[in-house]
C-alpha positions as CSV (number, residue, x, y, z in Angstrom):
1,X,-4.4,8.9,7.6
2,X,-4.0,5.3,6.5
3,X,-0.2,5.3,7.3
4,X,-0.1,7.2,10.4
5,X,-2.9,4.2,11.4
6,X,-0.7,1.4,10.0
7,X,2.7,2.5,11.4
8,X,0.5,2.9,14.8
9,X,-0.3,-0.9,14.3
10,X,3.3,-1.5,13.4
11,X,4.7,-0.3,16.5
12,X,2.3,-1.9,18.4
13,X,2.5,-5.3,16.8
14,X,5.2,-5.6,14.4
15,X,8.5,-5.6,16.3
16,X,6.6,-6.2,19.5
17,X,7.9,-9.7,19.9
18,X,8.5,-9.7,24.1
19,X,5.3,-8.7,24.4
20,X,4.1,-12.1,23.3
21,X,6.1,-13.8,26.2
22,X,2.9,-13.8,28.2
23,X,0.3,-15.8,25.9
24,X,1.4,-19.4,25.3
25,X,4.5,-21.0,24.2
26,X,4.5,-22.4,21.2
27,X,7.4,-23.7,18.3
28,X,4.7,-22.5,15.1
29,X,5.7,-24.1,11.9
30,X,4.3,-21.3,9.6
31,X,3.1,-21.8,5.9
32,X,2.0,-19.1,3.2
33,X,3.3,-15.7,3.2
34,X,0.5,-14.1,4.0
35,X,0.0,-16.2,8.0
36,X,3.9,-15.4,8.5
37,X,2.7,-12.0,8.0
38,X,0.2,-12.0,10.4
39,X,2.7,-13.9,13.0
40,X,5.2,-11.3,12.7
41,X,2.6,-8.6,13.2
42,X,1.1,-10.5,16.4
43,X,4.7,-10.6,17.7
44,X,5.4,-14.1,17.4
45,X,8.1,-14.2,15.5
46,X,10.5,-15.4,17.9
47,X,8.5,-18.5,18.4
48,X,8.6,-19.4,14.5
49,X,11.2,-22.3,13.9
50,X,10.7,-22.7,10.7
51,X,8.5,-21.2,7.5
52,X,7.7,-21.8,3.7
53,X,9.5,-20.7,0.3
54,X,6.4,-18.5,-0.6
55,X,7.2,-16.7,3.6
56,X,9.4,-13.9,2.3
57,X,8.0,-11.0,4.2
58,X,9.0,-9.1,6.0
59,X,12.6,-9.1,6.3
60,X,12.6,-10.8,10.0
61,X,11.1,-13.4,9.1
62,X,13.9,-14.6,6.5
63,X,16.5,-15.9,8.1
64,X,14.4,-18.9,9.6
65,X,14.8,-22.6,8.3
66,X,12.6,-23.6,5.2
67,X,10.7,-26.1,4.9
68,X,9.8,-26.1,1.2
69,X,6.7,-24.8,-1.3
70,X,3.4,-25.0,0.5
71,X,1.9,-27.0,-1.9
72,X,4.8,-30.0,-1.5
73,X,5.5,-29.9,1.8
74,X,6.8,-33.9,3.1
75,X,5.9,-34.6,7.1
76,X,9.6,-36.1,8.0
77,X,11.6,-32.4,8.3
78,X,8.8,-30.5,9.6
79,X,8.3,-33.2,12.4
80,X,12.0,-33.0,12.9
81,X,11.6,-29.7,13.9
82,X,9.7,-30.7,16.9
83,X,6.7,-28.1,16.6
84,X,3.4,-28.1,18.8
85,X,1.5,-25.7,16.4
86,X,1.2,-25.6,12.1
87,X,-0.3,-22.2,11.2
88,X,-1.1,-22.7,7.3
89,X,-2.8,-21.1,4.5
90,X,-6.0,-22.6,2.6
91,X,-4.0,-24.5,0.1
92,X,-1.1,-26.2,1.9
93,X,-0.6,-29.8,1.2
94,X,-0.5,-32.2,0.0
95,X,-3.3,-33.5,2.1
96,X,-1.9,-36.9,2.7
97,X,1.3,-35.1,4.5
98,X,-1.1,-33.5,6.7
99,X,-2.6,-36.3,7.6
100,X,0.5,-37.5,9.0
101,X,1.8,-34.6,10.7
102,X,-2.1,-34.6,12.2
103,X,-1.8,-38.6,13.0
104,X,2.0,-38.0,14.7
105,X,0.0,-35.3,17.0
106,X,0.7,-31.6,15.4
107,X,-2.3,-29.2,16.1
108,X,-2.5,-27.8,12.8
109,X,-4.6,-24.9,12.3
110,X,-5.5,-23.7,8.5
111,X,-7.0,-20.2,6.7
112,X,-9.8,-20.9,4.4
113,X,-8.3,-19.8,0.9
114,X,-10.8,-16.6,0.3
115,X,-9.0,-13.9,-1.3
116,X,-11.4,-11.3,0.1
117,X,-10.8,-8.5,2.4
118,X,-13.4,-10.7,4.2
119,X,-11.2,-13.9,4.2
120,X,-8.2,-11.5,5.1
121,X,-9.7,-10.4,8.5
122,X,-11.2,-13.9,9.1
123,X,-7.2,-15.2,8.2
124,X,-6.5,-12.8,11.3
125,X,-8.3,-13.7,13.8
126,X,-8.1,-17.3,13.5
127,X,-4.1,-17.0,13.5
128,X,-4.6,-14.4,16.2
129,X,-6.9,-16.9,17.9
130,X,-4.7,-20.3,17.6
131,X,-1.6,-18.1,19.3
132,X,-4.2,-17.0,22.3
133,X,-4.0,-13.9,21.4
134,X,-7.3,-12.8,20.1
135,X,-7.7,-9.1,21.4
136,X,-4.6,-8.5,19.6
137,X,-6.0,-10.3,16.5
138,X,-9.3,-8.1,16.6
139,X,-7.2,-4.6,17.1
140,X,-5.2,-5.7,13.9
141,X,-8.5,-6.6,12.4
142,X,-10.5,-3.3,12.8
143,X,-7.0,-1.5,11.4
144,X,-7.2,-3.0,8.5
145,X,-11.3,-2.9,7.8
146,X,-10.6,0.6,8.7
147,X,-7.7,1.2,6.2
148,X,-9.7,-0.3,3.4
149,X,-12.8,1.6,3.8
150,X,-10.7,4.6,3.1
151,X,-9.5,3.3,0.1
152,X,-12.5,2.4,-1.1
153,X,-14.2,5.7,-0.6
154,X,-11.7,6.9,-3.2
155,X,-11.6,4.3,-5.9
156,X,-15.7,4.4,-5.9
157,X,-14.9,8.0,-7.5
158,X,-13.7,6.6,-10.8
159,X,-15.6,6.6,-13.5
160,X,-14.5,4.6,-15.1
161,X,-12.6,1.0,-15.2
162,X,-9.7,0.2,-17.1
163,X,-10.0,-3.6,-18.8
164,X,-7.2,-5.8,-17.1
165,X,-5.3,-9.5,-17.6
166,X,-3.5,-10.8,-15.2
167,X,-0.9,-13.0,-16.8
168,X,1.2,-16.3,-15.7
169,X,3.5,-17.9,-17.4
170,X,4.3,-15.6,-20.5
171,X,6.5,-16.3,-22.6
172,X,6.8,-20.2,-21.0
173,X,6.1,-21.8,-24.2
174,X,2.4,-22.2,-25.2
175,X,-0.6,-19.7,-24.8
176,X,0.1,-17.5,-21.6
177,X,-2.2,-18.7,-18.3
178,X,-4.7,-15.8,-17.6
179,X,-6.5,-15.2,-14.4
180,X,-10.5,-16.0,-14.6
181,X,-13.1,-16.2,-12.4
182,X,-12.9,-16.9,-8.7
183,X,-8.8,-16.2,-8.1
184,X,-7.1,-13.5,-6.3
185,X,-6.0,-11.6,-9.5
186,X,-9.3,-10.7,-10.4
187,X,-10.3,-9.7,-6.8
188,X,-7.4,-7.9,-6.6
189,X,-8.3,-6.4,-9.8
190,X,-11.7,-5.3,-8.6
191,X,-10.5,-3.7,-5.3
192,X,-8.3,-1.9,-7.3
193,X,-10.9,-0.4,-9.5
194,X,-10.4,-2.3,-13.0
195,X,-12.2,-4.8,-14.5
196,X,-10.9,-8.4,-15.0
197,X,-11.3,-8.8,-18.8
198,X,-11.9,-12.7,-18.5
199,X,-14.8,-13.7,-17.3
200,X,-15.6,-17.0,-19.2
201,X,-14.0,-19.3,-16.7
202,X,-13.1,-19.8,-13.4
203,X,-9.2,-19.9,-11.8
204,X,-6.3,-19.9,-14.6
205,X,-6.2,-21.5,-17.8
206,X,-4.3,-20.7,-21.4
207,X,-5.4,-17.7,-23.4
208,X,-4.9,-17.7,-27.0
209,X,-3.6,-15.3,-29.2
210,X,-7.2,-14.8,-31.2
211,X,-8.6,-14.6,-27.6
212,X,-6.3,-12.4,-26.3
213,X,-6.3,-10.0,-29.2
214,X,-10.5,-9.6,-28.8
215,X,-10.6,-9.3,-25.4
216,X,-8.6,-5.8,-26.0
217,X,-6.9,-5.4,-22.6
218,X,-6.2,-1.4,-21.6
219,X,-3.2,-2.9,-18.9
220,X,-1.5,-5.9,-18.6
221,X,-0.9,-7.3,-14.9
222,X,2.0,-9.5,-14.4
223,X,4.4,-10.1,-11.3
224,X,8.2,-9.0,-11.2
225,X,9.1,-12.8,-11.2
226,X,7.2,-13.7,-15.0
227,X,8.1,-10.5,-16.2
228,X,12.0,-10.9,-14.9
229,X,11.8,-14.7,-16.3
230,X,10.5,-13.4,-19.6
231,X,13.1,-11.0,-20.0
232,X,11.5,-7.1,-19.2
233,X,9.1,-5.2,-20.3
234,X,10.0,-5.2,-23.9
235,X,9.8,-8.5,-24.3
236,X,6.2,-9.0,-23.3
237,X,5.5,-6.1,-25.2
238,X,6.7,-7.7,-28.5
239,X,4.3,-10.8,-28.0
240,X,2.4,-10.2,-31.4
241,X,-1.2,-10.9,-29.7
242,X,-0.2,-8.2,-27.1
243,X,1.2,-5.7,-29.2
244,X,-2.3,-6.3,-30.8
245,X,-3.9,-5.3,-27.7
246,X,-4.8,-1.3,-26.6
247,X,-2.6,-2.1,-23.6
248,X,0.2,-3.2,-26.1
249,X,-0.2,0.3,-28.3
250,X,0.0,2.4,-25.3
251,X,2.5,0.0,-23.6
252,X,0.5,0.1,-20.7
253,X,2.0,-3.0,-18.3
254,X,2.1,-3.4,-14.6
255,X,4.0,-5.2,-12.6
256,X,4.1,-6.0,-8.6
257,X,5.5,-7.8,-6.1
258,X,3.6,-11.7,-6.3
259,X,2.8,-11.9,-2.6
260,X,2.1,-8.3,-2.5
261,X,-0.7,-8.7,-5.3
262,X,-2.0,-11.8,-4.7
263,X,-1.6,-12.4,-1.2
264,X,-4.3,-10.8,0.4
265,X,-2.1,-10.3,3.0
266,X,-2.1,-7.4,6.4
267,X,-0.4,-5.2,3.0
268,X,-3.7,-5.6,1.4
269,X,-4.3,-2.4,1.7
270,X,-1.1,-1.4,0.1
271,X,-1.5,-3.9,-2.8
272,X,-5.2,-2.2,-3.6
273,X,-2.8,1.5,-3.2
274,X,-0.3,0.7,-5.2
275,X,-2.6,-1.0,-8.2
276,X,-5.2,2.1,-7.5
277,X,-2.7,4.2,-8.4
278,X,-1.3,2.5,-12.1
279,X,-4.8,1.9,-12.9
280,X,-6.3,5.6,-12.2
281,X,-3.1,8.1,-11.6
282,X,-5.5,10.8,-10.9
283,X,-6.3,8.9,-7.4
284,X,-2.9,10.3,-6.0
285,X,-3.5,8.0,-3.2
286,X,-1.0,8.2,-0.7
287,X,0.3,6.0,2.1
């Protein structure tokens, strides 16, 4: 069901990109995976001239000029560009750059940074909105609300939740960065139907070895990047606090695509699938 609805929205949206020649013309600047997502999907693309490093889906959208990390973006080569509209996720910056690109005259539209399925459709309809497109923006909207409350008919069957870390950094020198409180690891987690097992502080911060060990994780979450840069699967796995750890014993780590997982994204409802299904096999949820 979910992905006869999502390649319905894909057909209508996703390579639809003459169909936007009758809503405004725009050059869009866009910044944050997740809004060149939704850009592609509204049929935009064409109008993008330029995106950010972290802009890597889908494969359309690649071959356009960068403009560097989000978070360190400078004014001069994006105003070089000549654009008339900045679509940009919650935390883009730094905020003194936007206040120049503001001050030469770029409209400049941001996403609150909510990783929430909540946040997500909000992320949609204001990009939708911006591009004057917003019937489009509430279709793609209602797919995905729609999507998601399938999933989460299923993954309310579990009974019970696996204990999970999400890790950064391992194997970077010093204590491995774990995800707390308030980030998109541990909503990810949730929608997913684990528990986040650190719940003592809010965003990420260092776990140490004695912490890591009596927090007893069942799975380890990592991305492909930190476990690539720490060299597989084995070597995470030979970290003595994690071989310590139940998830160490049975070997039990996970690894996904970074946007994918934490990008809370129009793939949101594949990230939740996809995570769903390592965390509780039994789901079988398809696609």
């Amino acid at each position: 069901m979910i992905r006869i609805a999502w390649v319905a929205i894909t057909l209508l949206f996703g390579g639809a990109a003459a169909q936007a020649a009758d809503g405004p013309s725009h050059r869009i600047v866009s910044v944050g995976g997740a809004i060149s997502e939704i850009v592609y999907a509204l049929g935009f693309v064409d109008s993008v001239v330029a995106i950010d490093t972290t802009s890597y889906y889908p494969p359309e959208v690649l071959g356009k000029p960068k403009v560097g990390y989000l978070r360190q973006l400078a004014s001069e080569p994006i105003l070089a560009l000549e654009p008339t509209l900045m679509l940009a996720d919650g935390d883009t910056g730094p905020p003194d750059v936007l206040a120049q690109m503001r001050d030469a005259g770029l409209n400049i539209v941001m996403a609150a940074d909510d990783p929430s399925l909540q946040g997500t459709l909000a992320k949609v309809e204001l990009v939708a909105a911006a591009l004057g497109v917003p019937e489009k923006g509430a279709t793609l909207a209602a797919q995905l609300q729609t999507e998601m409350s399938v999933l989460k008919a299923r993954i309310d069957t579990v009974s019970e939740r696996p204990r999970v870390v999400f890790l950064l950094s391992v194997g970077q020198g010093g204590a491995p960065l774990a995800a707390g409180n308030d980030t998109a690891a541990a909503a990810i987690i949730e929608l997913a139907g684990g528990r986040n097992i650190v719940d003592s502080y809010d965003g990420y911060k260092p776990l140490s070895p004695e912490a890591m060990v009596a927090a007893a994780p069942d799975i380890i979450l990592v991305t492909y990047r930190s476990l690539g840069l720490l060299g597989g699967a084995d070597k995470l796995l030979a970290i003595p606090e994690i071989a310590a750890t139940p998830a160490g014993a049975e070997r039990r780590v996970v690894a996904m695509d970074g946007l994918l997982l934490l990008g809370f994204s129009l793939r949101l409802p594949q990230a939740v699938r996809d995570l769903a299904n390592a965390l509780h096999p039994e789901l079988k949820l398809a696609d």
